[in-house]
SENU-746504 format. One line per field, with one value per residue: x, y, z of N, C-alpha, C, O in turn. Coordinates in steps of 0.001 Angstrom, whole numbers, always signed. Layout:
% residues N
n_c1	(X:...)
n_c2	(Y:...)
n_c3	(Z:...)
ca_c1	(X:...)
ca_c2	(Y:...)
ca_c3	(Z:...)
c_c1	(X:...)
c_c2	(Y:...)
c_c3	(Z:...)
o_c1	(X:...)
o_c2	(Y:...)
o_c3	(Z:...)
END
This chain:
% residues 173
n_c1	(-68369:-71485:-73428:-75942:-78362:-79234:-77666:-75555:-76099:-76488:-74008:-72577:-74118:-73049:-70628:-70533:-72010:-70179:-68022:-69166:-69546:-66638:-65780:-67229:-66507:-63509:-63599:-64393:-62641:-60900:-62179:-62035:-59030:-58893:-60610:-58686:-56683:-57495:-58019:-56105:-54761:-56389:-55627:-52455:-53238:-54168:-52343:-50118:-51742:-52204:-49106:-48435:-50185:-48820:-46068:-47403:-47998:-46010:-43908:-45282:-44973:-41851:-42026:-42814:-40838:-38994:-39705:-38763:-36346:-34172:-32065:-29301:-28923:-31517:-32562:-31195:-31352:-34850:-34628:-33855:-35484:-37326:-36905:-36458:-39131:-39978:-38989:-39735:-42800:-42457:-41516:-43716:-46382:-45435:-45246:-48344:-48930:-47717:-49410:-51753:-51611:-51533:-53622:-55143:-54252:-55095:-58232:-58191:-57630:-59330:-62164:-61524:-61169:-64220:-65665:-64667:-65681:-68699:-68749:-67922:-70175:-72059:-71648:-72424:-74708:-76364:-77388:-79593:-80070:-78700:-77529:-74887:-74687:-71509:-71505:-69792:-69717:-69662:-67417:-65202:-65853:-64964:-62391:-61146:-61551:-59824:-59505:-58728:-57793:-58299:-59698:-62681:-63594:-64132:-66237:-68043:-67828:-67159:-64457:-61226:-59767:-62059:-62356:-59527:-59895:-62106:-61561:-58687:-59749:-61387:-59069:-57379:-55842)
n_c2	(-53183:-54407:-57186:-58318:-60788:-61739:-60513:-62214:-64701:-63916:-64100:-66067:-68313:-66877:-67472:-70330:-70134:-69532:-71485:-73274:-72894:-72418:-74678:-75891:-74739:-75580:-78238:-78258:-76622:-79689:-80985:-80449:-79915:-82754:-84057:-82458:-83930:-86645:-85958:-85283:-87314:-89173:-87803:-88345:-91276:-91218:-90839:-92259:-94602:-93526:-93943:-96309:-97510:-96490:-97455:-100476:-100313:-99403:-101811:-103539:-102883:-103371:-105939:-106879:-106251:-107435:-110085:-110186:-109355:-111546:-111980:-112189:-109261:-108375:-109498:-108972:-106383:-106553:-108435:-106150:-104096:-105226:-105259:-103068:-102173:-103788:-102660:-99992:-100377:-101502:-99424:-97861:-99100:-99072:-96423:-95789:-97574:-96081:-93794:-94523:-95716:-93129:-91943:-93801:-93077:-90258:-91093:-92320:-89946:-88206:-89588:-90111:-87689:-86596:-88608:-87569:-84459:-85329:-86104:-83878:-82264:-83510:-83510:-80444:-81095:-81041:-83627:-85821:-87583:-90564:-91747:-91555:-94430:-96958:-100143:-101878:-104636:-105603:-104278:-105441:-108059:-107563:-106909:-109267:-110872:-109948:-107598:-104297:-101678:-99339:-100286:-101105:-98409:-97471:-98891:-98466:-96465:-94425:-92712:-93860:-93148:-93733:-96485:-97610:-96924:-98762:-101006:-100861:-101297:-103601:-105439:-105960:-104650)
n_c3	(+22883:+22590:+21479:+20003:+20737:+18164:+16401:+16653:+15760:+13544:+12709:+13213:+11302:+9270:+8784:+8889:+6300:+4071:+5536:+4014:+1410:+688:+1267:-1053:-3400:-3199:-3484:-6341:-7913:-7331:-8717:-11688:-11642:-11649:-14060:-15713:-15838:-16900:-19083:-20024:-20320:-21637:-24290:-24497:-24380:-27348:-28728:-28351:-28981:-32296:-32732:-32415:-34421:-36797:-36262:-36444:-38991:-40236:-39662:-41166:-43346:-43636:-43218:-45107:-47357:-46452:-46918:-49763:-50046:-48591:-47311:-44783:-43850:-43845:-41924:-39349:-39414:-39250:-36572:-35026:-35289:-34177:-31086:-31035:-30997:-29190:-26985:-26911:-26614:-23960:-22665:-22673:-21627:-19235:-18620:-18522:-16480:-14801:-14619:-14188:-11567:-10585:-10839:-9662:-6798:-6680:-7211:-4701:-2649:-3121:-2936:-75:+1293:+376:+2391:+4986:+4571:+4380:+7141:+8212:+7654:+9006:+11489:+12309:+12113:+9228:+8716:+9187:+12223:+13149:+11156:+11970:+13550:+14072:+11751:+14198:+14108:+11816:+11062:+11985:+10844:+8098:+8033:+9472:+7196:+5868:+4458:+3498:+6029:+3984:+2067:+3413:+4837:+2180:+2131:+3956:+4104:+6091:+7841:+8031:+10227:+12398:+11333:+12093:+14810:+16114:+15410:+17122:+19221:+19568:+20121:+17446:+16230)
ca_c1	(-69427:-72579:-73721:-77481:-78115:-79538:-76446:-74143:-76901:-76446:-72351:-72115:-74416:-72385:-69303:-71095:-72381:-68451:-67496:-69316:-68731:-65384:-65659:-67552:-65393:-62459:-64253:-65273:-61313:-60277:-62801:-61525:-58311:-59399:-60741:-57943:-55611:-58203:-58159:-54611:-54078:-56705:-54591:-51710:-53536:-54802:-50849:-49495:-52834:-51147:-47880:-48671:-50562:-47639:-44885:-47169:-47663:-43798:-43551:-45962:-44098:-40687:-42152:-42902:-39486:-38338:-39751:-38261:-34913:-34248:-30728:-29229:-29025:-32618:-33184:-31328:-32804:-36293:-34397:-33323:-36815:-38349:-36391:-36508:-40415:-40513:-38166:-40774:-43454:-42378:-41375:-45405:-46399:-44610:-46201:-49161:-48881:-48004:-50780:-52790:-51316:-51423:-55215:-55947:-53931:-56254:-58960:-58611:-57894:-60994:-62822:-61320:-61960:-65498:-65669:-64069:-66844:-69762:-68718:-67833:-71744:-72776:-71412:-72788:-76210:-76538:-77985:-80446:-79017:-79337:-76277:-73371:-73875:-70661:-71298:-68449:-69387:-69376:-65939:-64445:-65474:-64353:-60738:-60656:-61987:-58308:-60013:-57705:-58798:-59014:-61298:-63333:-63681:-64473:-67454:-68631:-68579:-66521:-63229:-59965:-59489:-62856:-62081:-58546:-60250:-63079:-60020:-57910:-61066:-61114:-57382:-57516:-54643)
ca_c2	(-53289:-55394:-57808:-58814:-62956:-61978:-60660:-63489:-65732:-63769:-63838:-67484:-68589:-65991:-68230:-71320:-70095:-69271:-72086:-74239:-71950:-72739:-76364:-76459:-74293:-76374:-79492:-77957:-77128:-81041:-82136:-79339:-81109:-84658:-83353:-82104:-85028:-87359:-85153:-85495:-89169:-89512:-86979:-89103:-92604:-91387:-90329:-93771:-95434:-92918:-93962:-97960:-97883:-96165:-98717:-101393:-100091:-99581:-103009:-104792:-102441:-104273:-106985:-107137:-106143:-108855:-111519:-109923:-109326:-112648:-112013:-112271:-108003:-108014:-110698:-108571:-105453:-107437:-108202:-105238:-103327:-105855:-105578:-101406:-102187:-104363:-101724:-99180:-101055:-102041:-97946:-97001:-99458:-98729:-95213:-96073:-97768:-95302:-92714:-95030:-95647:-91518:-91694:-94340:-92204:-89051:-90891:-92831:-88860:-87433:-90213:-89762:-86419:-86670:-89197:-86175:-83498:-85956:-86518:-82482:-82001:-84426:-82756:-79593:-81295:-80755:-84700:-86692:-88250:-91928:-92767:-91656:-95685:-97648:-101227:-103055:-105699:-104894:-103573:-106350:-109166:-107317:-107105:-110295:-111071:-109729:-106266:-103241:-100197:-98370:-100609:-100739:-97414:-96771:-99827:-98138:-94659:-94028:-92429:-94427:-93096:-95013:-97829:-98040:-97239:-99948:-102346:-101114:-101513:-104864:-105763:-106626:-103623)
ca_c3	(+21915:+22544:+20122:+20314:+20274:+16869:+15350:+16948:+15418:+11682:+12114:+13127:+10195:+7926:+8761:+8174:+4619:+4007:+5201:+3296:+48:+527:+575:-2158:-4316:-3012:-4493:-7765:-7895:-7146:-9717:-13093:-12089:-11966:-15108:-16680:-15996:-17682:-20309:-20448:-20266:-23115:-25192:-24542:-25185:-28492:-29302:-28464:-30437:-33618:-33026:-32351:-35409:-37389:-36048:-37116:-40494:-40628:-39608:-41989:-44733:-43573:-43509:-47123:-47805:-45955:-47550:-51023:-49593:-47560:-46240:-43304:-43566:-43675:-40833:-38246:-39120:-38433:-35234:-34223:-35023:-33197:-30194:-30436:-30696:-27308:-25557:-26676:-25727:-22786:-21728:-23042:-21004:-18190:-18498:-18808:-15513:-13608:-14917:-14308:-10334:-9623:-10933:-8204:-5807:-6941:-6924:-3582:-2354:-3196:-1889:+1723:+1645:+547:+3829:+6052:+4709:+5125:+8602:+8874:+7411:+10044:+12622:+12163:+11617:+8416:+8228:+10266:+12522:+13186:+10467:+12941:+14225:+13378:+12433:+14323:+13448:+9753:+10285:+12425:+9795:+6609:+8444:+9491:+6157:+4833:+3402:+4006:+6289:+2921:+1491:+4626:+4751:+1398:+1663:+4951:+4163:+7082:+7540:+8169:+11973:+12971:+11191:+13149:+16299:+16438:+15658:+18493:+20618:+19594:+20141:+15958:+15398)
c_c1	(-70249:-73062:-74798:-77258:-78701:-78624:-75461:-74671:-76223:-74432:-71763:-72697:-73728:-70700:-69222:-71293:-70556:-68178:-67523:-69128:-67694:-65110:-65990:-67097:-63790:-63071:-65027:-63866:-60660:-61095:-62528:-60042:-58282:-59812:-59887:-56776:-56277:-58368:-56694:-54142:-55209:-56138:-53193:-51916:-53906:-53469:-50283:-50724:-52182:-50194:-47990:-48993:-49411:-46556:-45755:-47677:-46231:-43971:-43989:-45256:-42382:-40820:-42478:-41949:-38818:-38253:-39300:-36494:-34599:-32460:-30489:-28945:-30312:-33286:-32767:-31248:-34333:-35818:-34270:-34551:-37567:-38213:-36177:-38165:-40777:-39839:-39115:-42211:-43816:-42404:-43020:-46227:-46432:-45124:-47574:-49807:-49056:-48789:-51496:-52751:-51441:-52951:-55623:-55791:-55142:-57382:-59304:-58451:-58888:-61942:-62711:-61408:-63329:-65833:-66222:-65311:-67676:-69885:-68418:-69428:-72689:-72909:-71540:-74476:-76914:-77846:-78315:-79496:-79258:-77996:-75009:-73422:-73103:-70943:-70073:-68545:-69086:-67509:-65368:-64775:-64891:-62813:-60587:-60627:-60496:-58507:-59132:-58641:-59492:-60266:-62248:-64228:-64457:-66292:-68636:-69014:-67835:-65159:-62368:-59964:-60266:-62767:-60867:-59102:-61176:-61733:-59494:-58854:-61073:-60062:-56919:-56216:-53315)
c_c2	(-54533:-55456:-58242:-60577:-62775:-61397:-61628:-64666:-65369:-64037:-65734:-68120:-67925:-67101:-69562:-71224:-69773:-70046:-73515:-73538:-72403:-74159:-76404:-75694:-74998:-77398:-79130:-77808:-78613:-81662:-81582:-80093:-82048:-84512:-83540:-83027:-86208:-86940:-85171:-86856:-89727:-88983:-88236:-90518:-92443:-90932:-91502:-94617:-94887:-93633:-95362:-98250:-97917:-96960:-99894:-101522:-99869:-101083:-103888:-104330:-103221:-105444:-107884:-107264:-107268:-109732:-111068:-110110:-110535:-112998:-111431:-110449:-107835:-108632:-109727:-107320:-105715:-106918:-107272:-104176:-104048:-106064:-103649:-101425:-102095:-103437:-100576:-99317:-100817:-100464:-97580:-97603:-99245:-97681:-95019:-96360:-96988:-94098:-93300:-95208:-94314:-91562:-92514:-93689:-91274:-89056:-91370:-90779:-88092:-88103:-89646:-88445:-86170:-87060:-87840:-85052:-83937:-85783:-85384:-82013:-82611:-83656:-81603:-79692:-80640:-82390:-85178:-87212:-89908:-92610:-92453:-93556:-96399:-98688:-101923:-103783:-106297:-104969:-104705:-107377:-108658:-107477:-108197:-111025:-111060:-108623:-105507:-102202:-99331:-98806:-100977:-99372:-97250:-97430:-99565:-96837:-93658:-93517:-93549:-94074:-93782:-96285:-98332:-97720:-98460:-101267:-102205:-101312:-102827:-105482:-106205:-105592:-103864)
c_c3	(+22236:+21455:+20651:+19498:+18748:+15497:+15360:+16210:+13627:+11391:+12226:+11798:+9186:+7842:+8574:+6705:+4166:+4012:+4196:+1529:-434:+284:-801:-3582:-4299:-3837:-5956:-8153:-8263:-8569:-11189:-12509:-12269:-13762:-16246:-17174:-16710:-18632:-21104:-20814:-21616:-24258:-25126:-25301:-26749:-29312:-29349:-28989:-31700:-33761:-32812:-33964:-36846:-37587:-36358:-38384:-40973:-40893:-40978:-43393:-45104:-43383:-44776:-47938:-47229:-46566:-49205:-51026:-48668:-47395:-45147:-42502:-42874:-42021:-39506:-38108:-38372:-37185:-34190:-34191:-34127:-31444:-29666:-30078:-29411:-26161:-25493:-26162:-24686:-21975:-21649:-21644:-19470:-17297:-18035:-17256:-14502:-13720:-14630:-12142:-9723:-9816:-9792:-7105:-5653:-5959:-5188:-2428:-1919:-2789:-482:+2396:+1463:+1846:+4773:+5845:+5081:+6350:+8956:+8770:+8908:+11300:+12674:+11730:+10377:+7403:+9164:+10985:+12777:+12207:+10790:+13261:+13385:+13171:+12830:+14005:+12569:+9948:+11237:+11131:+8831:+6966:+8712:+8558:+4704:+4261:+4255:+4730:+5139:+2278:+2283:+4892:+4087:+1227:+2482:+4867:+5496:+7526:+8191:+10106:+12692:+12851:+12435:+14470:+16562:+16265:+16655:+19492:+20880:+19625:+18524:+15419:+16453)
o_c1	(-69716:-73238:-74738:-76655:-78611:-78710:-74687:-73910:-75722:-73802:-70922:-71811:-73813:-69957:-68185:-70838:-70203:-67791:-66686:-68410:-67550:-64437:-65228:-67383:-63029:-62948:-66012:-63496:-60004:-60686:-62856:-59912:-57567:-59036:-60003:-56152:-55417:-59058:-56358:-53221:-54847:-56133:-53241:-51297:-53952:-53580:-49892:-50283:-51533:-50106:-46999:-48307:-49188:-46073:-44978:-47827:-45626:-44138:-43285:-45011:-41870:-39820:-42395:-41901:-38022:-37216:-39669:-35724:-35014:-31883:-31086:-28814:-30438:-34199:-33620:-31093:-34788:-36076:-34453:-34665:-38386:-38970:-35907:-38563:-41364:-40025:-39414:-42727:-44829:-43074:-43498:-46638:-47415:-45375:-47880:-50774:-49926:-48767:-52534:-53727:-51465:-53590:-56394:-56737:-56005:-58284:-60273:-59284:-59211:-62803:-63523:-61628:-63832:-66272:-67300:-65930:-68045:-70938:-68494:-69921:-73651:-73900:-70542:-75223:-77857:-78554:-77583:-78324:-80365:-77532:-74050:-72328:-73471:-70906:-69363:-67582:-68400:-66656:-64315:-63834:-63987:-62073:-59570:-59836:-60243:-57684:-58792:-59771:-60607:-61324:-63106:-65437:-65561:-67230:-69775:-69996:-68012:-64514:-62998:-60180:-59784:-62960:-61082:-58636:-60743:-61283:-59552:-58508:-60863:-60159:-55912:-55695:-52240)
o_c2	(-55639:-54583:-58603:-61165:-63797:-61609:-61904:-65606:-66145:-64117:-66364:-68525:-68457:-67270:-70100:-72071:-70950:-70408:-74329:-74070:-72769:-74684:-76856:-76140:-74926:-77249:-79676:-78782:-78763:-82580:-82411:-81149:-82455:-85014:-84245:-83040:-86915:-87655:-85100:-87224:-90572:-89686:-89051:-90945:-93473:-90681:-91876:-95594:-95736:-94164:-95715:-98994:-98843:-97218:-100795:-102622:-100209:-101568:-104656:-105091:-103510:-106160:-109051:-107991:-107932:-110307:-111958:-110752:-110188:-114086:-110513:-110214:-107362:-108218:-109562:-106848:-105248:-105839:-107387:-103443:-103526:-106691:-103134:-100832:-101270:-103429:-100092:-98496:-100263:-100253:-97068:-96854:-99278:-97673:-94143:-95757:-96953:-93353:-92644:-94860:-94221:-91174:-92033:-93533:-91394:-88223:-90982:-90582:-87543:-87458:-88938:-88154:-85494:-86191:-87346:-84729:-83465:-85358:-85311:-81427:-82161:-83291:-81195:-78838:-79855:-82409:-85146:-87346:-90292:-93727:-92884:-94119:-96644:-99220:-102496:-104202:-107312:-105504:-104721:-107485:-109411:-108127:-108564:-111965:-111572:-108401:-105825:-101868:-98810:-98235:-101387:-99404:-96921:-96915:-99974:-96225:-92458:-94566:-94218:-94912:-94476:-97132:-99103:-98428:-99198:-102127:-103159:-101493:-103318:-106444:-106912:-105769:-103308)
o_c3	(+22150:+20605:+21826:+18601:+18069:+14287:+14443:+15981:+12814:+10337:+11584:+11045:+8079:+6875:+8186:+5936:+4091:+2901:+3805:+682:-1600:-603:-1656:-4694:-5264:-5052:-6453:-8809:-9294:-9280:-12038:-13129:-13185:-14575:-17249:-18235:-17235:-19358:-22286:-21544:-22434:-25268:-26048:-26276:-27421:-30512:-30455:-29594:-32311:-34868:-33451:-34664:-37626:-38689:-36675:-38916:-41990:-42012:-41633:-44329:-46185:-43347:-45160:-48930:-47894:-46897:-49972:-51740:-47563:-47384:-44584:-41301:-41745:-41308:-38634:-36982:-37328:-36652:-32978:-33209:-33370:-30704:-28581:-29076:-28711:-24944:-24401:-25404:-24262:-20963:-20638:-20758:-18729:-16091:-17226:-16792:-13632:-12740:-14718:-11478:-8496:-8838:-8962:-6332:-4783:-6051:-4536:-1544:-866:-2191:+114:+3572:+2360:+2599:+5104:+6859:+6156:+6825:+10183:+9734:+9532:+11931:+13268:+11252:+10476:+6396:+10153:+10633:+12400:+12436:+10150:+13230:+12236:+14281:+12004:+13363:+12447:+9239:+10599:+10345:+8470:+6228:+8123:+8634:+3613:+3373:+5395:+4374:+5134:+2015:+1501:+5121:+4522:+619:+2256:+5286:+5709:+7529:+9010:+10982:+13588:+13723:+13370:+15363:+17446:+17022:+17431:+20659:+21989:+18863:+18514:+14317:+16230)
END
């Protein structure tokens, strides 16, 4: 079967429009979860705001009683709410933390894949060209500077594999 240069022309562009389809249904995906987990972690914060507020309306309620009742029952009750408080606290906290450490994960994610399409767009001339040049020099001071490849990267616009190559170019890795 012969294919005329003007169907090989309509099937390669048909696999282009596809594949960019696909990206950009992949990234409409990544961002309805990004989404949904911010949606989640404000559901959460506005459950531990409830329940903060709650424990310190308890509190200020035993604390009223306290100063009525002023024995040594009452004192290490106090103590002992105040010491289930800081353990709860300290777990919310804790939480808090690390929802807050998977969102940087996420988002440093979706960054570095943005990167990766740019530079797949690029290469398929999809953008002028003229902003393929790297500055090394850019990216040698920020490292010597103490900045991480990632944040390098992220300040350059450039993926992580260039960054580490212009370093090993420069003996700097």
């Amino acid at each position: 079967m012969d294919l005329s240069f003007n169907e090989v022309l309509w099937i390669v562009g048909g696999a282009i429009v596809l594949v960019f389809v696909c990206l950009v249904a992949y990234s409409h995906l990544k961002d309805k979860e990004f989404a949904s987990k911010t949606k989640q972690l404000e559901k959460a914060l506005d459950t531990i705001n409830q329940e903060i507020y709650k424990i310190r309306k308890w509190i200020q309620e035993n604390e009223m009683q306290a100063e009525f009742n002023a024995s040594n029952i009452s004192a290490n009750v106090k103590n002992e709410v105040n010491t289930n408080l800081n353990t709860n606290l300290t777990n919310l906290y804790t939480h808090l933390q690390e929802i807050q450490d998977t969102m940087h994960k996420d988002r440093d994610y979706l960054e570095e894949k943005i990167i990766v399409l740019e530079n797949k767009f690029k290469e398929l001339g999809h953008f002028t060209p003229g902003s393929d040049d790297i500055d090394e020099k850019r990216v040698i001071q920020l490292f010597q500077e103490g900045h991480s490849i990632d944040s390098i990267a992220k300040e350059l616009r450039i993926s992580k594999g260039q960054i580490e190559f212009v370093l090993k170019l420069a003996d700097l890795q």
